[in-house]
VOGU-3710 file (C-alpha; in Angstrom, 3 decimals, decimal comma):
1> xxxxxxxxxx> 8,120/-78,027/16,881  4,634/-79,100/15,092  2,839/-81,858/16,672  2,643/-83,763/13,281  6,288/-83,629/13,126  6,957/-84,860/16,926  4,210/-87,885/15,969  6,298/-88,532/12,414  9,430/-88,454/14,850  8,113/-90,704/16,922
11> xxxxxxxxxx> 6,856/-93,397/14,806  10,230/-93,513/12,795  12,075/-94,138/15,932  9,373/-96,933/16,803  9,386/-98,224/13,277  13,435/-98,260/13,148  13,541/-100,292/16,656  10,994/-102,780/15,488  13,408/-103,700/12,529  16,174/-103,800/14,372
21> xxxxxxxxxx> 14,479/-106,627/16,905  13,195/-108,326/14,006  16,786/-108,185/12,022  18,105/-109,220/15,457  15,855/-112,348/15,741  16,027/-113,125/12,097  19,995/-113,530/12,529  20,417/-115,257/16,022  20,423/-118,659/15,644  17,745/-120,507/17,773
31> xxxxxxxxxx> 19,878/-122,767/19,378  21,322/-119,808/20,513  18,081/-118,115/21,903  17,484/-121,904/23,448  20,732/-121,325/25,231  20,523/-118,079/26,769  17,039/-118,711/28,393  18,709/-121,681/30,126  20,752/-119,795/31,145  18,300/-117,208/32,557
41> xxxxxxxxxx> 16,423/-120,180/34,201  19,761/-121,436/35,673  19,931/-119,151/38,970  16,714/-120,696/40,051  17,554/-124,139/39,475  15,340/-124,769/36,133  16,237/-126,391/32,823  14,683/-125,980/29,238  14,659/-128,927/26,751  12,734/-129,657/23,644
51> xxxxxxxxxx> 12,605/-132,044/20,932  13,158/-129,423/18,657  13,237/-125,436/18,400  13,418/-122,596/16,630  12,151/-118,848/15,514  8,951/-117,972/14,738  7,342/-114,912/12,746  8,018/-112,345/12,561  9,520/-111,777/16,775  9,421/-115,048/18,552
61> xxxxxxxxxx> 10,945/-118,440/18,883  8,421/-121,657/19,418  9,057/-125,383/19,849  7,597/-128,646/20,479  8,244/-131,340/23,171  9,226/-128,967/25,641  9,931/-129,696/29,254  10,479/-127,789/32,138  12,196/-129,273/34,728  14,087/-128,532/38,464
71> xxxxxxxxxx> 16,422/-130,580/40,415  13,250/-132,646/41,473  12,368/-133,812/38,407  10,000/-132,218/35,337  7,605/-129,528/36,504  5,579/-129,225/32,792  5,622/-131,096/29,976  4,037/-128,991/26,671  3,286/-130,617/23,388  4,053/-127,694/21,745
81> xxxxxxxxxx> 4,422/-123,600/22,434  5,108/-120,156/21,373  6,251/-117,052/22,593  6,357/-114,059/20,401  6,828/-110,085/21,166  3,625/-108,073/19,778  4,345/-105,881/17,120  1,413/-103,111/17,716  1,581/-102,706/20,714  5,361/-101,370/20,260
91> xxxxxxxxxx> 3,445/-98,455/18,131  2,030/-97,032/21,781  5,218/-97,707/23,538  4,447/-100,967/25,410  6,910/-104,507/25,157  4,037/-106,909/25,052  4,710/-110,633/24,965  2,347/-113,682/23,774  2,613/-117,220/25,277  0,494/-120,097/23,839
101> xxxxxxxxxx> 1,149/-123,534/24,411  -0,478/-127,192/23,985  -0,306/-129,212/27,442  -1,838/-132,381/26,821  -5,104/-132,179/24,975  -5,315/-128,583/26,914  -4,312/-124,896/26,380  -2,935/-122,147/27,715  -2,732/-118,528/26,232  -1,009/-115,630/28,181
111> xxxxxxxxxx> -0,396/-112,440/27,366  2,448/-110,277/29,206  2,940/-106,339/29,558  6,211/-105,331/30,961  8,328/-102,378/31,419  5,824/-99,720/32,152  2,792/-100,823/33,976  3,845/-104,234/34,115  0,072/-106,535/33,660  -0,321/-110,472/33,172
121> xxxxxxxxxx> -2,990/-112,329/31,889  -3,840/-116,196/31,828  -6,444/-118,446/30,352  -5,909/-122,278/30,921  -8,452/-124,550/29,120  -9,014/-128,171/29,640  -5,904/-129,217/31,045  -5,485/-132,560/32,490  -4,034/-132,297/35,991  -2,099/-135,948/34,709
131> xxxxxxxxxx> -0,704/-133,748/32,182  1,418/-131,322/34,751  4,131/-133,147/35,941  4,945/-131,060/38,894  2,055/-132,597/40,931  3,984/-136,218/41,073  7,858/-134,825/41,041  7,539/-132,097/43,692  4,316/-132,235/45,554  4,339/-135,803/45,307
141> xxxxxxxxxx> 0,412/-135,805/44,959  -1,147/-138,391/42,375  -3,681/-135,795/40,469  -6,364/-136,453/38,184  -8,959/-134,343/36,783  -9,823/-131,728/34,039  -8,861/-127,754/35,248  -9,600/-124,755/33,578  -9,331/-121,309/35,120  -8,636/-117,181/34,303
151> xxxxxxxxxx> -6,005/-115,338/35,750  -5,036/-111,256/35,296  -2,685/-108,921/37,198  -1,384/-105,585/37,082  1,271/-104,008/38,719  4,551/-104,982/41,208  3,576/-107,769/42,868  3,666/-105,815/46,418  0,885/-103,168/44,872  -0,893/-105,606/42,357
161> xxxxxxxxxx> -4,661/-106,290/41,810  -6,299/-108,404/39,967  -7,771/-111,995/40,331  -7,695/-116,025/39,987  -10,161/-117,825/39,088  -10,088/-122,060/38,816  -12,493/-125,059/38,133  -11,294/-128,948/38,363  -14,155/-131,180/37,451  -13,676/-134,997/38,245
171> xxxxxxxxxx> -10,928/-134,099/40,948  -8,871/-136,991/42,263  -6,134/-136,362/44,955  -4,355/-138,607/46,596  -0,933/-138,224/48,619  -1,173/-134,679/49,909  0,632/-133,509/52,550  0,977/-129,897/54,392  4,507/-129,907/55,956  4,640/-133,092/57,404
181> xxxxxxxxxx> 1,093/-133,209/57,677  -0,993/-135,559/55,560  -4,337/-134,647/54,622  -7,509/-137,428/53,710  -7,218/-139,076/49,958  -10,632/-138,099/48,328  -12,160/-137,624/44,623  -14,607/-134,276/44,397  -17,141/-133,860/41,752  -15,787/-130,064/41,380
191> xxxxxxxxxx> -12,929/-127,642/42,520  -13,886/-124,356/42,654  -11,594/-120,985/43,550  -11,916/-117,147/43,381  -9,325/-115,294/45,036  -9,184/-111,499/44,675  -5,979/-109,219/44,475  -6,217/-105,622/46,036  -2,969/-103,295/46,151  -0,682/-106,891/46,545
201> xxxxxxxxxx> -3,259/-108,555/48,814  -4,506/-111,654/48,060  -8,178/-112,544/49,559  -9,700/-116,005/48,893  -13,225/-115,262/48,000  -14,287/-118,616/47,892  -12,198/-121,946/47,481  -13,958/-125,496/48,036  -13,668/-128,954/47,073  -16,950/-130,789/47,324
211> xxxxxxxxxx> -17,202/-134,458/47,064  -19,304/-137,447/48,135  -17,396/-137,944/50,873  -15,683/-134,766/52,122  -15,976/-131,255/51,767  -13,104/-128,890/52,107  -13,064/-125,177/52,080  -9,762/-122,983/52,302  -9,719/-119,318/53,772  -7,708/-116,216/54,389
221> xxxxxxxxxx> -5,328/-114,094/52,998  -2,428/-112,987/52,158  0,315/-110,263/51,290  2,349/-111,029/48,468  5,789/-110,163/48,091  8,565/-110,934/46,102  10,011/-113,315/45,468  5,998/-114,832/45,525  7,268/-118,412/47,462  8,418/-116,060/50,481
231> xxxxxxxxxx> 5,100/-114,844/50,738  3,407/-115,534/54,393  0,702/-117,699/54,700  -2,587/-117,025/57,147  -5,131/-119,499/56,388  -7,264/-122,100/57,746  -8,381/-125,182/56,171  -11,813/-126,726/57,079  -12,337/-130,425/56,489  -16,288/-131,882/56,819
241> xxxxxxxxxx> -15,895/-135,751/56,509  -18,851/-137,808/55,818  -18,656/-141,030/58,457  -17,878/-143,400/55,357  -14,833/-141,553/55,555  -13,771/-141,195/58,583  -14,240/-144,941/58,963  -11,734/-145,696/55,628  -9,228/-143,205/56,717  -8,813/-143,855/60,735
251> xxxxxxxxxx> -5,400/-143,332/60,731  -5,298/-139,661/58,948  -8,308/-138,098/61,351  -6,693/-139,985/64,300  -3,775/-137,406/63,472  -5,792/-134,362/62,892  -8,024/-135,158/65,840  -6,516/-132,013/67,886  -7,942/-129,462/64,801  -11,534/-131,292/65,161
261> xxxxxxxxxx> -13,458/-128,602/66,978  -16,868/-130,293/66,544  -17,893/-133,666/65,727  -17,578/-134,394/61,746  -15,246/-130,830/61,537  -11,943/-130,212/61,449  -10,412/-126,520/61,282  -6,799/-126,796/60,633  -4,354/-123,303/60,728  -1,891/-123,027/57,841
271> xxxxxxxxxx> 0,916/-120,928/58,084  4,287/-120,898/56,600  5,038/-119,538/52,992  3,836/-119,954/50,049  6,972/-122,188/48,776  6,822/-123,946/52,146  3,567/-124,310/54,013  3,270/-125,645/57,590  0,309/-126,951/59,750  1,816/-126,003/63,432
//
């Protein structure tokens, strides 16, 4: 058989499946889309709602008012967003899908490649940390401050490289705990992270929060496996108070006194997972 006519083959087949998913959207009834990702989200204890939903063209379904939320209360709150399957990308034989969304006066785009070589990629843009719920209703931490960051990954999650990247400029944090450990209230001019992925391990490159008062850097590694919250946790957590500090927060350093090796520095060992982290 000619090569032209494998290639015409080919792109008829493509060409017939793409109208079939877009008859298929076009016909489905959004509240019925809306319905069966619940029900997807379901088996990990999340729920879907919106304000208001539908399709959007020519493969994808958008909304507005959408919340994301677990049996602790909302984890994301998005003005508006999109998802949408790619239609070129089909041509070459890849499912691509498109996520964009409004959270707050922020953004986030994402683009998804699964199937074959499966490959993520993130861009958040001037999101306010008040903005993500999940902080307050899970974490119970009292955020504030602007983030922005870059994330991309290819590959099962065991074997996957790629890399994070994340700025928070004007960082307040208040309320954080490790286990049952709490950790010094602070506000840091800037929040800086880089952690590289190599065949499914994840190195922090660099990851410090410097403020006027305290300066905290975070370091290790770690394999990830799936599901990602079971991953294993080997890091240790540095803390360099300024005396102002240590003087309004006696009561916090008086706990962590057994991780101060030196005077003004604390190295504290964080193990766990990744869905549960301890300080032992």
């Amino acid at each position: 058989m000619r090569i032209s006519r494998i290639l015409r083959i080919i792109g008829l087949v493509t060409g017939a499946a793409v109208l079939f998913l877009l008859l298929a959207i076009m016909f489905i009834p959004g509240r019925t889309i809306f319905e069966a990702a619940n029900s997807g989200l379901s088996p990990y204890g999340l729920k879907l709602e919106a304000v208001s939903f539908g399709k959007a063209f020519p493969i994808g379904i958008s909304g507005k008012g959408i919340t994301l939320s677990s049996e602790s209360g909302e984890l994301l709150k998005l003005r508006s967003g999109r998802l949408a399957l790619e239609l070129l990308p089909l041509l070459v034989g890849k499912v691509c899908i498109s996520v964009r969304a409004e959270i707050g006066s922020g953004s986030l785009v994402s683009s998804m490649s699964i199937l074959r070589s499966p490959s993520t990629k993130i861009e958040v843009k001037n999101v306010r940390l008040e903005d993500i719920p999940f902080f307050q209703t899970v974490a119970g931490i009292k955020a504030s401050g602007i983030l922005s960051g870059k994330a991309e990954a290819k590959g099962l999650i065991s074997k996957a490289k790629g890399y994070l990247q994340l700025e928070v400029d004007g960082a307040d944090l208040t309320g954080i705990k490790i286990g049952e450990m709490p950790l010094p209230d602070a506000s840091y001019r800037k929040v800086q992270g880089m952690v590289r992925i190599n065949n499914g391990i994840a190195s922090i490159e660099s990851f410090t929060l410097q403020g006027d008062e305290l300066y905290v850097r975070l370091k290790g590694g770690l394999p990830l496996i799936d599901p990602l919250q079971a991953t294993p946790l080997n890091l240790s957590l540095e803390l360099m108070p300024k005396p102002s500090l240590l003087d309004k927060q006696k009561l916090i350093f008086l706990l962590l006194v057994k991780f101060q090796d030196t005077p003004g520095h604390y190295l504290i060992p964080v193990k766990g997972t990744l869905g549960k982290p301890q300080i032992l």
